[in-house]
Steps between C-alpha positions, in 0.01 A plus 500: 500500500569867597190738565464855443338800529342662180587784594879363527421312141353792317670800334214637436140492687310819440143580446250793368522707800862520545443765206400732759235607743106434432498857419808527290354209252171659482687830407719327276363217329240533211354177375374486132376246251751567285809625550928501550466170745330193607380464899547136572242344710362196630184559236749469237661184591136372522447605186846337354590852406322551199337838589365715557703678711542827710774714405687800677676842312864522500489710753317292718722189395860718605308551836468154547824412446540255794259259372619517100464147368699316213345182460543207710466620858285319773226665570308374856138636539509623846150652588133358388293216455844376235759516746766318480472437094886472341585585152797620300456821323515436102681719261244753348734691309381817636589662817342343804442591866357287790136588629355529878441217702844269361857443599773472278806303537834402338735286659875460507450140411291292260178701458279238372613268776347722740165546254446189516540455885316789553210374303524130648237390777856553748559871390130579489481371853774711630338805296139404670693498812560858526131624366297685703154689483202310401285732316809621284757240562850650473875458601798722512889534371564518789421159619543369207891532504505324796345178367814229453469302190745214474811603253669146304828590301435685171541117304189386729325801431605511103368103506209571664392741250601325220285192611216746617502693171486176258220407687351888486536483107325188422189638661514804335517249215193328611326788536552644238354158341213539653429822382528414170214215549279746634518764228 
């Protein structure tokens, strides 16, 4: 099997501050409660999305045009106590931006195939292997692109996420089972 970079895999890896400088966001970027679009962040995957959730003005949402999201990006906590969580951005149906302290990717491949090595014990060990800082753990784009993930043929990776995703459905089945014994 072939290996790769991600940054050779990935058309797209970008995070908050490739918006602009520290200054330039504060400037630039007005948070709301309400308002033209949704910051995704790690508190809102933990929270399965269902609010509430920081906003920005269309203004600040044009500004932050580099990390505009449409629904099913990976998103890779990459600073904090979280680091290393994986999800896939959900569709909203509102505009949405990625928040501080995240990486977003797309590939040029099978995106879910690389979710779901990113958020298996391999990929989070090759994410845990670039970490530093102990008080605010943390890791870069920069090495990130440089870790190589291995890269099967588009059927493997299409098979792989079809078995992976089967299996990912009936727990959300179960689950949602469960919650309807508990209320």
């Amino acid at each position: 099997m072939k290996y790769k970079k991600i940054g050779d895999i990935c058309s797209v890896i970008t995070d908050y501050v490739a918006n602009g400088s520290f200054s330039s966001l504060k400037q630039n970027v007005e948070y709301q409660q309400h308002g033209y679009a949704a910051v995704i962040r790690l508190k809102d995957y933990r929270n399965n999305f269902n609010g509430p959730f920081e906003y920005v003005s269309k203004r600040s949402y044009e500004f932050l045009k580099k990390t505009k999201l449409m629904g099913g990006e990976i998103i890779i906590s990459n600073v904090g106590a979280n680091i290393g969580t994986v999800f896939k951005v959900p569709n909203l149906k509102c505009g949405m931006t990625l928040g501080p302290n995240s990486i977003m990717i797309k590939t040029k491949y099978v995106d879910d195939y690389y979710y779901y090595l990113l958020k298996s014990n391999y990929g989070q060990s090759l994410i845990n292997s670039i970490v530093s800082g102990s008080a605010q753990p943390k890791f870069n784009k920069t090495d990130f692109k440089k870790l190589e993930v291995p890269v099967p043929t588009l059927e493997e990776q299409k098979e792989i996420v079809g078995h992976l995703t089967t299996i990912d459905n009936k727990i959300h089945k179960n689950n949602q089972i469960n919650d309807n014994l508990v209320a």
